[in-house]
N, C-alpha and C positions, 0 to 999 in steps of 0.2 A: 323416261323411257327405259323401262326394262330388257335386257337381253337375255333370253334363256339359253342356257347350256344343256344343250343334250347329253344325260349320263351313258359313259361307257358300258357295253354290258361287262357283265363275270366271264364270259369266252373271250371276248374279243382283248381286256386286260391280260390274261393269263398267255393267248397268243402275242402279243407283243411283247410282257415278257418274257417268253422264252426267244422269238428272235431278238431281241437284247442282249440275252445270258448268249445266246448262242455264236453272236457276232463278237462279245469281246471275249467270247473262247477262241474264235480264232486268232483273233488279235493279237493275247495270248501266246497260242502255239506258234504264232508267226516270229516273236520274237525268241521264243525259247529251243526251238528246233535246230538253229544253228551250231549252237555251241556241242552240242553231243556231236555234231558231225563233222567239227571242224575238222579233226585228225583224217577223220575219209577222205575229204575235200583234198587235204593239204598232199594226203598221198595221189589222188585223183592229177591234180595241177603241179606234179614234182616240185613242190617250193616247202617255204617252211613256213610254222605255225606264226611265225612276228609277219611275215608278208601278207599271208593271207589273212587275219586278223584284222589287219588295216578295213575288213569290210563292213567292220563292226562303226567304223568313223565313217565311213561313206553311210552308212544305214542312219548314224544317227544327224550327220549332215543333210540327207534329204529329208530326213524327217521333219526339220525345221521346217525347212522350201518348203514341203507338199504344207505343213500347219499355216503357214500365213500366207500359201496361194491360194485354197482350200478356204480359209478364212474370207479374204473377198470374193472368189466366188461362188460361195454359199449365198450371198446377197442378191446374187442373179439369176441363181439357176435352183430350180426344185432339189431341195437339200435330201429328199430319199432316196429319190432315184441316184444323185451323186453319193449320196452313201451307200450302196447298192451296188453300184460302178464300183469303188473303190475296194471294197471289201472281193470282187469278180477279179481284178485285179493283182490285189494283192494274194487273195487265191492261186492265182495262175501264174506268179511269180514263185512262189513257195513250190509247186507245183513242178515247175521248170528247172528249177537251181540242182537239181541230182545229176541232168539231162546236158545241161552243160557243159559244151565242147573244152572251153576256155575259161583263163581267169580273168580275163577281161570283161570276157558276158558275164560270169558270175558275181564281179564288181558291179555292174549297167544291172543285174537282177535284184541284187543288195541296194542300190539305189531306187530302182520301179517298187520295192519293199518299204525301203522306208519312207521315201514317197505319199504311197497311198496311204499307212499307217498313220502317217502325221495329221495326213487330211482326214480320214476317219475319224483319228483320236479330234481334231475339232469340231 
């Protein structure tokens, strides 16, 4: 018994890669927008650049967590729609982090950052 695969067209490949290209440009820019702003930040939250810094280890601590939470479940749950979610997400934390009262939220936003990043990147 034969299974046929129905070929892709030429539109419908070139839309999915560009929303490909265009998701790990955010991804991307999610990671590399902090560091130009640290010094803003640092004067934003009266503290110094070794304190606030530390959010660079909370970013890449969640990042683990969200990759092998993300990991199991992708096994359960429609993995576009959750990457979809994730990428909304991590959007609207990148988003958020200028707007930030505190450095505690901006810690909790470096983590919902690296969070969804993780899960994404799996």
């Amino acid at each position: 018994m034969e299974t046929q695969v129905k070929e892709i067209s030429l539109k419908m490949k070139r839309v999915t890669s560009i929303a490909i290209w265009l998701s790990y440009f955010s991804y991307g820019m999610t990671y590399s927008f902090l560091s130009p702003a640290l010094v803003e930040l640092k004067n934003k939250y009266e503290t110094t650049i070794d304190e606030i810094s530390g959010v660079f280890t909370v970013i890449l601590l969640a990042f683990l967590v969200g990759a092998l939470t993300c990991g199991i479940l992708f096994n359960y749950f429609n993995r576009q729609l959750m990457v979809v979610g994730l990428l909304y997400i991590m959007a609207t934390g990148v988003l958020a982090v200028p707007h930030l009262p505190t450095q505690t939220l901006f810690f909790v936003a470096g983590g919902v950052i690296g969070f969804t990043a993780g899960g994404f990147d799996t």
